[in-house]
The first five atom37 places (N, CA, C, CB, O) and aatype in JSON, in Angstrom:
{
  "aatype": [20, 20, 20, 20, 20, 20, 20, 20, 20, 20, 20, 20, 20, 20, 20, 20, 20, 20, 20, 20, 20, 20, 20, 20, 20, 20, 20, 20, 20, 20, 20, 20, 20, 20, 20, 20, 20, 20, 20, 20, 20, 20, 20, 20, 20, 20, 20, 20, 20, 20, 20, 20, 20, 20, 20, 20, 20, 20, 20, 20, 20, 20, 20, 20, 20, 20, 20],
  "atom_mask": [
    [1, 1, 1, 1, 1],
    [1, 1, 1, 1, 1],
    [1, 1, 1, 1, 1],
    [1, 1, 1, 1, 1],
    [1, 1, 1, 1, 1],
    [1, 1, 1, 1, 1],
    [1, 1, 1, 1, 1],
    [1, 1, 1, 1, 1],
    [1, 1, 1, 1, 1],
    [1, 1, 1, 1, 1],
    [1, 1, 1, 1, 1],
    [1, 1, 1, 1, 1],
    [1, 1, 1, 1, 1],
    [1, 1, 1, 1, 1],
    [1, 1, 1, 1, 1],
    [1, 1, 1, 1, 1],
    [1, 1, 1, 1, 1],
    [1, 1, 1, 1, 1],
    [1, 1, 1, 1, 1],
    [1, 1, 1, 1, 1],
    [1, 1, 1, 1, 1],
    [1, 1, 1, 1, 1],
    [1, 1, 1, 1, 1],
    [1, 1, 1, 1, 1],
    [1, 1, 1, 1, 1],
    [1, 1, 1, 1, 1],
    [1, 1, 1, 1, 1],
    [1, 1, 1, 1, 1],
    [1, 1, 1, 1, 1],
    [1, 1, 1, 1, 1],
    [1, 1, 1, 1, 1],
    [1, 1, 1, 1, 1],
    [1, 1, 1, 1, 1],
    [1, 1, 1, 1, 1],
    [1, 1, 1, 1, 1],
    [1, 1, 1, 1, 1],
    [1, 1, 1, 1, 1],
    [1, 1, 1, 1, 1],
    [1, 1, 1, 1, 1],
    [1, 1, 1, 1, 1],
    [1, 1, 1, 1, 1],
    [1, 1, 1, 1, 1],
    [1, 1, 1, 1, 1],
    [1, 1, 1, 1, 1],
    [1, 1, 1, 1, 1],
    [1, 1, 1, 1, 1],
    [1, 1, 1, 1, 1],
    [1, 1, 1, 1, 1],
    [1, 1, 1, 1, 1],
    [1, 1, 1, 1, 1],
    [1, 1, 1, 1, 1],
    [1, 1, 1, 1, 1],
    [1, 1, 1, 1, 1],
    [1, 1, 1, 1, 1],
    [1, 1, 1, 1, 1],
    [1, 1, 1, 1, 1],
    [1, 1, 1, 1, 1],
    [1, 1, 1, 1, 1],
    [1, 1, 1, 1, 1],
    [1, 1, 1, 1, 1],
    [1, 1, 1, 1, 1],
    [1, 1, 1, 1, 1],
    [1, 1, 1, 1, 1],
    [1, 1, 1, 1, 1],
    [1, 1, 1, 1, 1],
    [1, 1, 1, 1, 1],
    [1, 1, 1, 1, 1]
  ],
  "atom_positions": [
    [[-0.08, -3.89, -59.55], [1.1, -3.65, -60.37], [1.04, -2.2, -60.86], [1.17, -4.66, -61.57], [-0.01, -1.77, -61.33]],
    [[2.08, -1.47, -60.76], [2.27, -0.16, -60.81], [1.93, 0.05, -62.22], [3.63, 0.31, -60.36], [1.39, -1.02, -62.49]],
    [[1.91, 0.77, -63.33], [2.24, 1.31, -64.97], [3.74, 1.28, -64.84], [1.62, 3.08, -65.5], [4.2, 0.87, -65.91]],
    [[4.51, 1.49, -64.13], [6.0, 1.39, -64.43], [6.78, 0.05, -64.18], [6.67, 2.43, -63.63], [7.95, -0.03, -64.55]],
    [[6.19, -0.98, -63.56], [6.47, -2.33, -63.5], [5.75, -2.85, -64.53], [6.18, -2.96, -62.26], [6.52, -3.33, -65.36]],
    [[4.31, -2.99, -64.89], [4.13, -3.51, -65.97], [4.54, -3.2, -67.34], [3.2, -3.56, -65.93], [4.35, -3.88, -68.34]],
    [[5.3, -1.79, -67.19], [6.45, -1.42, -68.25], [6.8, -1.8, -69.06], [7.32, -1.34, -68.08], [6.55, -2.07, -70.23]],
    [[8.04, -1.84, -67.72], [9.39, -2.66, -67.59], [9.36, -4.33, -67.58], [10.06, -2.2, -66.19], [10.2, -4.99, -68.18]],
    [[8.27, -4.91, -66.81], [7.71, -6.58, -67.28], [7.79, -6.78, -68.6], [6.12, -6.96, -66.99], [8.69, -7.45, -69.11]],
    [[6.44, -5.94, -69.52], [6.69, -6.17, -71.04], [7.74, -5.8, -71.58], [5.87, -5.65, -71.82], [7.78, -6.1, -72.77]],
    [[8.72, -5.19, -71.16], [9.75, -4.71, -71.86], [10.58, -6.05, -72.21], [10.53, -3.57, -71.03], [11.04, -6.45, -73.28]],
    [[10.61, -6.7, -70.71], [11.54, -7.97, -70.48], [11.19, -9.17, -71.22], [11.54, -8.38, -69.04], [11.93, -10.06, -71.63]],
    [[10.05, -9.06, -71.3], [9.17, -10.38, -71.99], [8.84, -9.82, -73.37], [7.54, -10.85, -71.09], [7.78, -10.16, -73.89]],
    [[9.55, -9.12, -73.92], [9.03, -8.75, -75.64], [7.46, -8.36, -75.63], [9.2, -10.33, -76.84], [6.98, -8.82, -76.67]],
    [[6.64, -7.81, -75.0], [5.25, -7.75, -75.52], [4.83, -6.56, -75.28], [4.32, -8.68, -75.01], [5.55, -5.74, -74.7]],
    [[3.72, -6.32, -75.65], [3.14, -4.83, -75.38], [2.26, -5.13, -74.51], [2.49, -3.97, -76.57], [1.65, -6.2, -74.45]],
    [[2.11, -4.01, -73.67], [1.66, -4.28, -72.29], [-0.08, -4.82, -72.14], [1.93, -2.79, -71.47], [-0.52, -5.36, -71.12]],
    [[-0.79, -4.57, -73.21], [-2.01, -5.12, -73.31], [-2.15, -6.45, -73.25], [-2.52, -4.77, -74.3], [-3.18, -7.09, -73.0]],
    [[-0.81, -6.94, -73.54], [-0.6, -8.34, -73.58], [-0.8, -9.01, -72.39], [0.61, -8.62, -74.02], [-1.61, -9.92, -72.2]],
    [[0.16, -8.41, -71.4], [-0.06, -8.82, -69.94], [-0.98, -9.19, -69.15], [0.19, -8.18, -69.37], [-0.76, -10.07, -68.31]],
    [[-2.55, -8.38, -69.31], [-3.52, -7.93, -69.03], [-4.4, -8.65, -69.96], [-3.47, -6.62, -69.0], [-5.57, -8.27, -70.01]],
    [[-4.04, -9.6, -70.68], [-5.13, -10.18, -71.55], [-5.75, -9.47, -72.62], [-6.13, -10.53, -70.8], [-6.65, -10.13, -73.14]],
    [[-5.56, -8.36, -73.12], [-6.46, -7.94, -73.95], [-6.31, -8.05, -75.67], [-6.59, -6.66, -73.51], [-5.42, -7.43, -76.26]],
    [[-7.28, -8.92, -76.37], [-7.28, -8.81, -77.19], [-5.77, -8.41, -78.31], [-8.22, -8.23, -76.95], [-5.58, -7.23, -78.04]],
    [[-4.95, -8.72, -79.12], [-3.81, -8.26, -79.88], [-4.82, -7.67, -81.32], [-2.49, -9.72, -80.18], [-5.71, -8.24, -81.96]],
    [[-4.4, -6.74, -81.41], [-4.84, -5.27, -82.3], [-6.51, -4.79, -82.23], [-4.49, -5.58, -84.15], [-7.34, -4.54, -83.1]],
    [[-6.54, -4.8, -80.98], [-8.01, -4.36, -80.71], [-7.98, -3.02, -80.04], [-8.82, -5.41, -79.77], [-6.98, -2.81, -79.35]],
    [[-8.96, -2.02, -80.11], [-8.94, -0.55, -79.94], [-8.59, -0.32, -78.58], [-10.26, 0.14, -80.29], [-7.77, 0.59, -78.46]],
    [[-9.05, -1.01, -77.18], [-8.81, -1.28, -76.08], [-7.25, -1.5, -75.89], [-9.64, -2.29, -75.77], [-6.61, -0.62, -75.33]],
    [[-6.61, -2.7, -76.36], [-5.39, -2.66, -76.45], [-4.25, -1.59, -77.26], [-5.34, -3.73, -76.8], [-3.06, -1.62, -76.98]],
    [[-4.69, -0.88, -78.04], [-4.03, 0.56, -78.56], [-4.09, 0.9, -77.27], [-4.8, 1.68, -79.72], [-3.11, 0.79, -76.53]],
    [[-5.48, 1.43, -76.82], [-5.17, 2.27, -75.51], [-4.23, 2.46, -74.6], [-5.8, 2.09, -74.84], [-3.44, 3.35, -74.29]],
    [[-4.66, 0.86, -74.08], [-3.64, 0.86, -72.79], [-2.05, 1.14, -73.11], [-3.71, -0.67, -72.06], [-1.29, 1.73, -72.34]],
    [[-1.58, 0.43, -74.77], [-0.11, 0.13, -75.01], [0.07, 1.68, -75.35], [0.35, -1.14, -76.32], [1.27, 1.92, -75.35]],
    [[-0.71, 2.88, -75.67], [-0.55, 3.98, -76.0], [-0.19, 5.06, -74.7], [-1.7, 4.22, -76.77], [0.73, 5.87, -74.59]],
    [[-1.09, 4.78, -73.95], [-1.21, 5.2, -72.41], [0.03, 4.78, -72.08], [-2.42, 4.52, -71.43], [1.01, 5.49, -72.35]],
    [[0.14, 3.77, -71.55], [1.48, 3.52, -71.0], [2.67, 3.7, -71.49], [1.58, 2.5, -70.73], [3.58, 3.96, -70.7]],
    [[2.96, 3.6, -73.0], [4.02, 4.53, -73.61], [4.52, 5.83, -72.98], [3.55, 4.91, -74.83], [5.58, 6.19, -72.48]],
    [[2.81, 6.65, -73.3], [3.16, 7.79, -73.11], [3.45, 8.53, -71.65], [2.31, 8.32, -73.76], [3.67, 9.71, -71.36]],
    [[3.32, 7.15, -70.72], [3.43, 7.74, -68.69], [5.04, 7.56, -68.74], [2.42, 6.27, -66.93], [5.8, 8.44, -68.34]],
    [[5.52, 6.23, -69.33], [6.98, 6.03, -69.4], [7.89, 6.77, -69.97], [7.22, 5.07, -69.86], [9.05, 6.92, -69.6]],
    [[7.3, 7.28, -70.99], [8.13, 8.71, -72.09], [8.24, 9.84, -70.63], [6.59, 9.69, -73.96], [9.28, 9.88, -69.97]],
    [[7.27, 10.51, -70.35], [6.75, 11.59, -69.21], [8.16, 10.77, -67.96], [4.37, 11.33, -68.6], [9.35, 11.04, -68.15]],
    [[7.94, 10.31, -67.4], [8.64, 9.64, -66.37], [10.16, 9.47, -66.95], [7.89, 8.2, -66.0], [11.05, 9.98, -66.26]],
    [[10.53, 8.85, -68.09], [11.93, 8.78, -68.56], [12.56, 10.34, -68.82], [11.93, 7.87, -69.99], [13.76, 10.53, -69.0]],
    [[11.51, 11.46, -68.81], [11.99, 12.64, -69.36], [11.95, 13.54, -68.06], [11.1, 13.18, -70.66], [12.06, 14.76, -68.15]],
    [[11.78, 12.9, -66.85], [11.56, 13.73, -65.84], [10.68, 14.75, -65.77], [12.47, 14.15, -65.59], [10.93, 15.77, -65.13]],
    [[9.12, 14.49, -66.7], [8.41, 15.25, -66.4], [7.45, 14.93, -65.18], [7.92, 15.51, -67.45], [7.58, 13.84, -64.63]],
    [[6.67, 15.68, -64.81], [5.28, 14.97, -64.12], [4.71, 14.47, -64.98], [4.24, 15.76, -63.43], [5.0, 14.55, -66.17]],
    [[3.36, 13.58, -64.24], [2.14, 12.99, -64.95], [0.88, 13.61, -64.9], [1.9, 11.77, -64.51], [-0.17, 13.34, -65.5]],
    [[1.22, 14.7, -63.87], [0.07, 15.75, -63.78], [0.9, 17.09, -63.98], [-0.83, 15.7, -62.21], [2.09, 17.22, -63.67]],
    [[-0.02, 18.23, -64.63], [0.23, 19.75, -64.54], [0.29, 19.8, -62.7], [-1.29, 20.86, -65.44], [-0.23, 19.11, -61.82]],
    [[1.34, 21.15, -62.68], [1.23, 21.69, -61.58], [-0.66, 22.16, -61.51], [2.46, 22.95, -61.56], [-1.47, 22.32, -62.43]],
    [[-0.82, 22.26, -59.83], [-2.32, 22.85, -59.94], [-2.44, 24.04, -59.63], [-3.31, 22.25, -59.16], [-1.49, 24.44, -58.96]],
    [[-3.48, 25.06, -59.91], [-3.55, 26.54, -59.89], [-4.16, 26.55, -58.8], [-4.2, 27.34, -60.99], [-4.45, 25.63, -58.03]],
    [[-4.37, 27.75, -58.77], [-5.6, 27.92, -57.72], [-7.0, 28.46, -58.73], [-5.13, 29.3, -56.32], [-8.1, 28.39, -58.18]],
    [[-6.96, 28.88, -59.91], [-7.84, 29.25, -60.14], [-7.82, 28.78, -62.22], [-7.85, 30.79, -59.39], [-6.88, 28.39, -62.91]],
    [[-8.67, 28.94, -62.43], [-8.45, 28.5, -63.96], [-8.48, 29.44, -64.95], [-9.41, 27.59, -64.4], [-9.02, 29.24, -66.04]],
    [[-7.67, 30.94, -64.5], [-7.48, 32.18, -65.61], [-6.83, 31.41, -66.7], [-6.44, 33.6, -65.09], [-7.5, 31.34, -67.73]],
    [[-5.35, 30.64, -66.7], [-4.49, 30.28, -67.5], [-5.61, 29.7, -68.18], [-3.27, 29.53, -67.05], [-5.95, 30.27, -69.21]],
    [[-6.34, 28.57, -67.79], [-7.25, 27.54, -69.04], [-7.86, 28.6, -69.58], [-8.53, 26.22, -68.54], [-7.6, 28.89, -70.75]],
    [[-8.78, 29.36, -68.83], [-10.09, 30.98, -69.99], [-8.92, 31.22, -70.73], [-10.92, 33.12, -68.96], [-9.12, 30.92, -71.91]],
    [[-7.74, 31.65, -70.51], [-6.72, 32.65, -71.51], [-6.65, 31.61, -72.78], [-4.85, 33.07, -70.75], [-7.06, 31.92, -73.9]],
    [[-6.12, 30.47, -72.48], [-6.0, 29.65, -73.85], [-7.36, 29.39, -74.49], [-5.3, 28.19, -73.61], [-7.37, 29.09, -75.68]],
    [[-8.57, 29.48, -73.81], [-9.55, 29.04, -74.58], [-9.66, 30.47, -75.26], [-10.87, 28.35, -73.8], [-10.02, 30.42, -76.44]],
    [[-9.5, 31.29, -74.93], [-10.13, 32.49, -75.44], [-11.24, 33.28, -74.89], [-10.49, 32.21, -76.5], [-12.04, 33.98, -75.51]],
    [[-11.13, 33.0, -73.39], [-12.52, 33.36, -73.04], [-11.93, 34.52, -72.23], [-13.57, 32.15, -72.21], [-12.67, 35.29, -71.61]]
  ]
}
């Protein structure tokens, strides 16, 4: 099952998606997953990617770190 079918499943069935998957209701594991998957469906509803474009080299990351 994709992250965007098990979604859209919990969406249909009222639950948060940890639910689906058995895990525990308000346990740190289940934040996760229902947090995670929020945030792939937000990314995806907004037409972003789920990954950065890739570089070829990692100047941009040294520049933000400061290095």
């Amino acid at each position: 099952m994709t992250v965007r079918t098990a979604s859209l499943f919990a969406q249909k069935l009222l639950c948060p998606p940890s639910r689906l998957i058995g895990l525990e209701a308000g346990s740190y594991e289940a934040w996760c997953i229902d947090e995670a998957m929020f945030t792939v469906m937000l990314r995806l509803s907004e037409g972003r990617k789920l990954r950065p474009k890739k570089s070829e080299d990692n100047r941009a990351l040294l520049k933000q770190l400061g290095l």
